[in-house]
C-alpha positions as CSV (number, residue, x, y, z in Angstrom):
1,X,56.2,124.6,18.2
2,X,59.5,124.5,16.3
3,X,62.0,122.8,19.3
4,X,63.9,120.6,16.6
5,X,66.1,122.9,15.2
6,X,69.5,121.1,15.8
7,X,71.0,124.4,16.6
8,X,69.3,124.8,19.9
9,X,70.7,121.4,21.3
10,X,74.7,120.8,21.6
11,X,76.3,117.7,22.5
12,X,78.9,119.4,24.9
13,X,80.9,115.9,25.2
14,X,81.6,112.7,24.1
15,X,83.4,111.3,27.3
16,X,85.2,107.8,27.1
17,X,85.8,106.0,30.4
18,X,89.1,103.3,30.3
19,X,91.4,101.9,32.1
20,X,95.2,102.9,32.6
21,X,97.7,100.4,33.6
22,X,101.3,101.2,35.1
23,X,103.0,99.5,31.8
24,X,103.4,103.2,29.4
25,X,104.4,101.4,26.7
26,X,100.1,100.3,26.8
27,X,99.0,104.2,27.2
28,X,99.3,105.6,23.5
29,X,97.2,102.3,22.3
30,X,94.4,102.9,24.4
31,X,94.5,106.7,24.1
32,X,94.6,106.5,20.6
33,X,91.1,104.4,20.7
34,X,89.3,107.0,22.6
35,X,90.6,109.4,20.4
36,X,89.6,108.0,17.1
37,X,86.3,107.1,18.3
38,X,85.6,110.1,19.5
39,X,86.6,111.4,16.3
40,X,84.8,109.2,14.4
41,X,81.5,109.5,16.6
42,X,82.1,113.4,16.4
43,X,82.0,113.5,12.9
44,X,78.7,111.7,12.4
45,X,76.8,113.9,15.0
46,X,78.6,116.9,13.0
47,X,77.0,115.3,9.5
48,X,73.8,115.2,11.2
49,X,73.8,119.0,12.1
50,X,74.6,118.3,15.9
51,X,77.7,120.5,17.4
52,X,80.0,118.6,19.1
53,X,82.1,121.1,21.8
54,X,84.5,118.6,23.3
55,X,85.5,115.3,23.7
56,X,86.5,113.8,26.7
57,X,88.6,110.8,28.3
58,X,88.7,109.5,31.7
59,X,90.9,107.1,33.7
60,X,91.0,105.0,36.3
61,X,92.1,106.0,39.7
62,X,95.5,107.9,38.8
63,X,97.3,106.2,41.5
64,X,96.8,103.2,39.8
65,X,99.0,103.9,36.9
66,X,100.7,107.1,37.4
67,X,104.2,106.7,39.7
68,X,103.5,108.8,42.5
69,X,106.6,107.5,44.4
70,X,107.4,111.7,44.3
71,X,105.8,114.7,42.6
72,X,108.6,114.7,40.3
73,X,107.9,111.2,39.0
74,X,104.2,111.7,39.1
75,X,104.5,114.7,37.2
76,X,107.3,113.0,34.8
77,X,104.6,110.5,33.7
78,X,101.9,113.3,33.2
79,X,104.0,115.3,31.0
80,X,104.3,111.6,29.2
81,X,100.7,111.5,29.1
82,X,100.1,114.9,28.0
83,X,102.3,114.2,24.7
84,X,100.8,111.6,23.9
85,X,97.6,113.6,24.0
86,X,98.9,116.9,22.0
87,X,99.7,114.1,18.9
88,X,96.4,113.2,18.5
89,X,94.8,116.7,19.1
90,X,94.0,118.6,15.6
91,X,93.1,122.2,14.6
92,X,89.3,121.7,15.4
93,X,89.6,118.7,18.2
94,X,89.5,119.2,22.0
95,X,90.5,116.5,23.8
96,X,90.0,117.6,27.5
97,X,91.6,114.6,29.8
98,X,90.4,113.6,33.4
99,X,93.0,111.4,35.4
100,X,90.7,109.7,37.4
101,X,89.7,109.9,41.5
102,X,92.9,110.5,44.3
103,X,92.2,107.6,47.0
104,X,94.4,108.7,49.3
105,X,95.9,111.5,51.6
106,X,99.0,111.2,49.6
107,X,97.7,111.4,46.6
108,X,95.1,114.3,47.4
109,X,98.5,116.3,48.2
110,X,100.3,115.7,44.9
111,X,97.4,116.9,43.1
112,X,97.6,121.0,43.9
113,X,100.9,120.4,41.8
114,X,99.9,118.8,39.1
115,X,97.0,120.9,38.6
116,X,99.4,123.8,38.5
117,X,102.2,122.4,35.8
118,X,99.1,120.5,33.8
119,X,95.5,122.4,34.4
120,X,93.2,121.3,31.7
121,X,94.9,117.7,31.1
122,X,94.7,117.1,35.0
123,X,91.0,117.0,36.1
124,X,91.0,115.3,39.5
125,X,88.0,114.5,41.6
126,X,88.1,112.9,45.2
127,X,84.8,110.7,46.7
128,X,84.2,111.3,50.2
129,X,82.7,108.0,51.9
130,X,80.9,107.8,55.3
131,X,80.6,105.6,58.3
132,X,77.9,103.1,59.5
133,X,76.7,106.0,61.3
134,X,76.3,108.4,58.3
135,X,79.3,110.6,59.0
136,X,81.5,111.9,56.5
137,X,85.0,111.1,56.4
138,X,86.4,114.3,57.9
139,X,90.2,113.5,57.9
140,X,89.7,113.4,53.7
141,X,87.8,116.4,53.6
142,X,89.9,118.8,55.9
143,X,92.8,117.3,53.1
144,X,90.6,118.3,50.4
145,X,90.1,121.8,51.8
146,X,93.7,122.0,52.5
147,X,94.4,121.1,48.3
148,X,91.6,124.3,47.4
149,X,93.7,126.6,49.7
150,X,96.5,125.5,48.3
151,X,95.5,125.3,44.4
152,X,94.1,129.0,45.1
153,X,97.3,129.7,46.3
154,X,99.7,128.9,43.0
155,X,97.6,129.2,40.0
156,X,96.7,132.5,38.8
157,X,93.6,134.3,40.7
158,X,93.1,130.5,41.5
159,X,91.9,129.3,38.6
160,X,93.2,126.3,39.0
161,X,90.3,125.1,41.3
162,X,88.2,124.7,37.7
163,X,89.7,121.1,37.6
164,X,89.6,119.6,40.9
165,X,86.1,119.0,42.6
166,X,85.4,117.0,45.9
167,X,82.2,113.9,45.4
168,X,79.4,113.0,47.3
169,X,77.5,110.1,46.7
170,X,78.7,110.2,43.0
171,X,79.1,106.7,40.5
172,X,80.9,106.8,37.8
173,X,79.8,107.3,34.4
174,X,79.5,111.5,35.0
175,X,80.8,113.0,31.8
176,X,81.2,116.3,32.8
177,X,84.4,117.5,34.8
178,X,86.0,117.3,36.6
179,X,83.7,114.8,39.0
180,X,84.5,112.2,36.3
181,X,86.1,108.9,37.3
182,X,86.6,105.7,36.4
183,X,86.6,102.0,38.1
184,X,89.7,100.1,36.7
185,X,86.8,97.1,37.4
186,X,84.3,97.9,34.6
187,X,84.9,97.8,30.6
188,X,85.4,100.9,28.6
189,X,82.9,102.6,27.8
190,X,81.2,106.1,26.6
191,X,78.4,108.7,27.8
192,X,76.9,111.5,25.7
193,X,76.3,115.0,27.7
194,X,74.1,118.2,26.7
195,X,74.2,121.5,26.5
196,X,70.7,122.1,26.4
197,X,69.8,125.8,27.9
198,X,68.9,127.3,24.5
199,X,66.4,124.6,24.0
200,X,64.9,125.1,27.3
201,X,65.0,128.7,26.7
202,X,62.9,128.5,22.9
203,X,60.5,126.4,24.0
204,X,59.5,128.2,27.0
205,X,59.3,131.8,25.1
206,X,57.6,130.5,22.3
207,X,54.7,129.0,24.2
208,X,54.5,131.8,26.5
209,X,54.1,134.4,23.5
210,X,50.7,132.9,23.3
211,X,49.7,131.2,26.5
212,X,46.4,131.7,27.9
213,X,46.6,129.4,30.9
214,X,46.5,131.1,34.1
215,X,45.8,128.5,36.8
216,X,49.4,128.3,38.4
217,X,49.0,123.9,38.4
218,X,48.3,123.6,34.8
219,X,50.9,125.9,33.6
220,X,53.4,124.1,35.5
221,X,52.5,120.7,34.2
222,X,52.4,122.4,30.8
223,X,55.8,123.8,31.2
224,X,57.1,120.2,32.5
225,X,55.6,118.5,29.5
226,X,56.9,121.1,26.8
227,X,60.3,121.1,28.1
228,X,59.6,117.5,28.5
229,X,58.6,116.7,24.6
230,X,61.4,119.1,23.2
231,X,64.4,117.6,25.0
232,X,63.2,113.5,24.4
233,X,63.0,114.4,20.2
234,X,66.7,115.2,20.9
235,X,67.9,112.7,23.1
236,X,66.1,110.0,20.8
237,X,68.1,111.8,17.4
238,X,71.1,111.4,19.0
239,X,70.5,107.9,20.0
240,X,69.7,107.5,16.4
241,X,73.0,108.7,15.3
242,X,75.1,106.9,17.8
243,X,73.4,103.6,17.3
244,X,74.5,103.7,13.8
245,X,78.1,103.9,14.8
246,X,79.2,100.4,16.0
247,X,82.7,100.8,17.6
248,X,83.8,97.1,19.9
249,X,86.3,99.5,21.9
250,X,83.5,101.3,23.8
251,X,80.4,100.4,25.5
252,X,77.7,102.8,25.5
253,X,75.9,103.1,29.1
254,X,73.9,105.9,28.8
255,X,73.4,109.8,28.6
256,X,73.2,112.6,31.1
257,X,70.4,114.6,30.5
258,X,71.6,117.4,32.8
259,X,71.4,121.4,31.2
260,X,74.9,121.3,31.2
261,X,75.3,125.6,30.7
262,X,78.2,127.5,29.9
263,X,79.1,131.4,29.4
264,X,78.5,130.8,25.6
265,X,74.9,130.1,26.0
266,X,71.0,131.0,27.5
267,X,71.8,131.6,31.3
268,X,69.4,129.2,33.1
269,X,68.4,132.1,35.2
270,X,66.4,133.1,31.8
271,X,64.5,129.5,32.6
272,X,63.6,130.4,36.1
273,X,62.2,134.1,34.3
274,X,60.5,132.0,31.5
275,X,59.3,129.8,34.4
276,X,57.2,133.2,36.7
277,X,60.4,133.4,38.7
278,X,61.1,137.1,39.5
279,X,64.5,135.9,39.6
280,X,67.0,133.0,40.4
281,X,67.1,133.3,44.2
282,X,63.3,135.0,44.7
283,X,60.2,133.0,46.1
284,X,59.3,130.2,43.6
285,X,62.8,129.1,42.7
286,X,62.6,126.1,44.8
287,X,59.3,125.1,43.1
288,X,60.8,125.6,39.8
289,X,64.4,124.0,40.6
290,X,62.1,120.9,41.5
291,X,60.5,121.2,38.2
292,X,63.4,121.3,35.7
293,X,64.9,118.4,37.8
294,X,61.8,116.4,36.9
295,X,62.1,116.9,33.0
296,X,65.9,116.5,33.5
297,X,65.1,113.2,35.2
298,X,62.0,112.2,33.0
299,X,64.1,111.0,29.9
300,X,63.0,107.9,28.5
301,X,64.7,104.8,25.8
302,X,68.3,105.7,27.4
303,X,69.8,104.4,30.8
304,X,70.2,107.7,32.8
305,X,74.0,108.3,34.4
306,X,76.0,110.9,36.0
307,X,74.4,113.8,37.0
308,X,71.0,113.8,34.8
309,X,69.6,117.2,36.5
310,X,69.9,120.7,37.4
311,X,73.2,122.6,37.3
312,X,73.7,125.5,38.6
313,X,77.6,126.4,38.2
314,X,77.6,129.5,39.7
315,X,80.7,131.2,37.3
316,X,80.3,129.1,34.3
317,X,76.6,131.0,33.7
318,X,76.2,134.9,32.9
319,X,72.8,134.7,34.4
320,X,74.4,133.1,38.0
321,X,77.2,135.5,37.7
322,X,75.4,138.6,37.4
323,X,73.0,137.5,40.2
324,X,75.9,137.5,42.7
325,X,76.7,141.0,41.7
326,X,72.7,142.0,42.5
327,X,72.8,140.1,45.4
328,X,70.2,137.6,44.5
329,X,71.2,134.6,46.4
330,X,73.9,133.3,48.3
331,X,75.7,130.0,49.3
332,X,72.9,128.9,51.8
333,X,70.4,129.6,48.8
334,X,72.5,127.1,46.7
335,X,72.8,125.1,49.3
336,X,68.6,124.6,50.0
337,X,68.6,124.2,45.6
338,X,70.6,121.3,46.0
339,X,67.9,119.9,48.1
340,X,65.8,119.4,44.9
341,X,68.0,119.5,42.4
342,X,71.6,119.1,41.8
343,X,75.4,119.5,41.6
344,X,75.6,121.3,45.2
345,X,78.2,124.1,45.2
346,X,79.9,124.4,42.0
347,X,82.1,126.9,40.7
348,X,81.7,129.4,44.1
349,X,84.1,132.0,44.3
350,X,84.9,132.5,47.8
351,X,86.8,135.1,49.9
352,X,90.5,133.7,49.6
353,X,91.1,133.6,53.3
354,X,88.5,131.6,54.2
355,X,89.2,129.0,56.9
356,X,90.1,125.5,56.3
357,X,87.4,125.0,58.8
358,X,84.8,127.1,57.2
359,X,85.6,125.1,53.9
360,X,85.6,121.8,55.6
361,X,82.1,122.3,57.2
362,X,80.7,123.9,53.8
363,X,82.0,120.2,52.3
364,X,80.4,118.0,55.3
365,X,76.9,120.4,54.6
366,X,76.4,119.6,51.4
367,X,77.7,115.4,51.7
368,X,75.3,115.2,54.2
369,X,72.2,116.2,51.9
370,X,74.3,114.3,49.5
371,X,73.8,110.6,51.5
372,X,70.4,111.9,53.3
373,X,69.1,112.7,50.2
374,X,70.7,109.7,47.9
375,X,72.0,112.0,44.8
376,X,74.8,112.6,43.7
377,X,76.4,115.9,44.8
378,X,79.6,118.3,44.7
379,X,81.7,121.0,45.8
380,X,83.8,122.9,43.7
381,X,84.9,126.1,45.6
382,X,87.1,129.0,44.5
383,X,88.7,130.9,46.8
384,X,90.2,134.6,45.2
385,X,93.6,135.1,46.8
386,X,93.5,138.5,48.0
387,X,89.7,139.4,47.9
388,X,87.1,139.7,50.3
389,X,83.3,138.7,49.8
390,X,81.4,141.1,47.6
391,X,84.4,142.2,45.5
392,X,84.5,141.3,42.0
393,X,86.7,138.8,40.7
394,X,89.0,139.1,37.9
395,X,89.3,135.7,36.0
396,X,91.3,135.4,33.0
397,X,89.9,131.9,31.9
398,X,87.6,131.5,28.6
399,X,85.3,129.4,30.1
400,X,84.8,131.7,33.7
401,X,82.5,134.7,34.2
402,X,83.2,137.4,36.8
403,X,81.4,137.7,39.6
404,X,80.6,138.9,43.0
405,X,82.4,137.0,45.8
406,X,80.3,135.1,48.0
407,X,80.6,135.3,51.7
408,X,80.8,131.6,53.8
409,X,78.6,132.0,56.7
């Protein structure tokens, strides 16, 4: 079976994780480092047939180095930062920038504001921590809930909620945003993510073309070890190509082998078809979500960081978007995925007036499974200003596919 075909695995990111401090005059030197590595790192994958969408960089806590005194000065030093940025971006290079966790309420309030004068070059995350008697920090969440609101609120159809995502039981090292964040405490370093849903996609329709198994077990543990074989030969070629490139600026600590989808590829509802599944949400898609996490978590000769499993980004995938419209599943479906799989509730368009409450307890749910469960997990909700669950949303955004609103029991 013909799985090596570089066309049918992407590297969606190179991210580089480094350290900001609160002197500016430091911030174009250690940009520029990312940004030529990166570069360079981009351009060998590139001579070695692998597609390189994005490259990615990722600070420190941005309280840490950006004056947040007032919005005005905190948003003085981002427009400082996004310069800087713009002169080492060329025709063909996106540099998508992540400014690191808000620690505080303070700093959780600035950040609806930034989002909306700097979107793309103002990726924020927030990790919610729990007590000695594993309950969630509510006083940080009910602020978090109160930023979604509010970012729904001033960015158009609330876009804006595409860069700001509240953790669970997440380290650092995730290259994808914007859960990305970075401890002032370690060295810089680098993480290579996939975009691997084609691949999943060819193997699985190749084999089944011909496949003569029928007992349900054996299929499955074919399936696992196809999808297994096909996504190692590309991990281990780009391992090849990136230990060739020595750079003393970066440290690399690993890959995440999650599917990493997007609009622009196989929807990884096609998997769960490929898979027996009726369709994503039907009986079986439990079984299979446990499956797919295995391969994504079976990934050998590489440290495994960030997410390394199932996503399931409910408007970034045609396949997920179009199953809201045909009423395939909803958030409590999403919810019991996570269970076995993982990046919780991401990218759910909501009905714009839903309570601060409702999105507060939606945020506890899934930390909970988060902690009980020790994985790392997210919630990245979009509330539609103006709509009401089971309208269809109107997004503007390249990278967002419209949708069916989903109602928060």
């Amino acid at each position: 079976m013909n799985y090596k075909d570089e066309d049918l695995c992407k590297v969606r990111t190179i991210t580089t994780f480094l350290t900001l401090s609160n002197d500016k005059t430091t911030w174009k030197n250690e940009i520029s480092k990312a940004c030529i590595f990166c570069n360079e790192l981009s351009i060998k994958f590139k001579e070695n047939r692998y597609e390189v969408q994005s490259i990615r960089i990722v600070t420190n806590a941005f309280g840490e180095y950006l004056n947040t005194k007032s919005l005005e000065s905190a948003k003085d030093d981002l427009g400082y930062l996004s310069n800087l940025l713009k002169s080492f971006a060329g025709d063909d290079l996106r540099i998508r920038f992540a400014i690191g966790e808000a620690k505080t309420i303070e700093e959780i309030q600035l950040v609806p504001e930034l989002i909306k004068a700097y979107g793309d070059l103002c990726n924020v995350c927030v990790n919610v921590s729990k007590n000695e008697f594993d309950i969630l920090d509510n006083e940080i969440i009910k602020q978090c809930s109160n930023a979604v609101q509010k970012i729904s609120q001033i960015t158009p159809r609330g876009e804006g909620n595409f860069n700001f995502t509240v953790n669970f039981n997440c380290k650092p090292f995730i290259p994808y945003f914007p859960a990305s964040y970075h401890e002032s405490y370690l060295e810089n370093s680098y993480v290579i993510g996939f975009e691997t849903p084609d691949l999943l996609v060819h193997v699985l329709k190749e084999f089944n073309k011909s496949k003569t198994i029928e007992n349900h077990q054996e299929l499955f543990e074919k399936y696992y070890n196809l999808m297994h074989e096909a996504l190692q030969y590309h991990v281990n070629r780009v391992l090849e190509i990136a230990k060739l490139y020595k750079n003393e600026n970066f440290k690399f600590v690993g890959i995440d082998s999650s599917a990493a989808p997007s609009k622009d590829c196989s929807s990884m509802t096609t998997v769960y078809e490929l898979l027996g599944v009726p369709y994503f949400g039907a009986s079986g898609s439990v079984e299979a979500s446990s499956l797919l996490t295995k391969v994504f978590k079976s990934i050998k000769n590489t440290p495994l960081v960030g997410f390394s499993g199932l996503m399931l980004a409910v408007i970034e995938d045609e396949g997920l978007a179009k199953g809201t419209i045909e009423n395939e599943y909803e958030i409590r479906s999403l919810l019991t995925y996570s269970a076995v799989c993982g990046i919780g509730l991401d990218t759910v368009p909501i009905p714009g007036d839903t309570s601060i409450n409702k999105i507060s307890a939606l945020m506890r749910d899934t930390g909970t499974m988060a902690y009980r469960l020790n994985k790392p997990l997210t919630v990245r909700l979009f509330p539609y200003p103006n709509k009401n669950a089971g309208e269809i949303t109107e997004y503007e955004s390249d990278d967002l596919c419209n949708c069916s609103i989903l109602a928060v029991p």
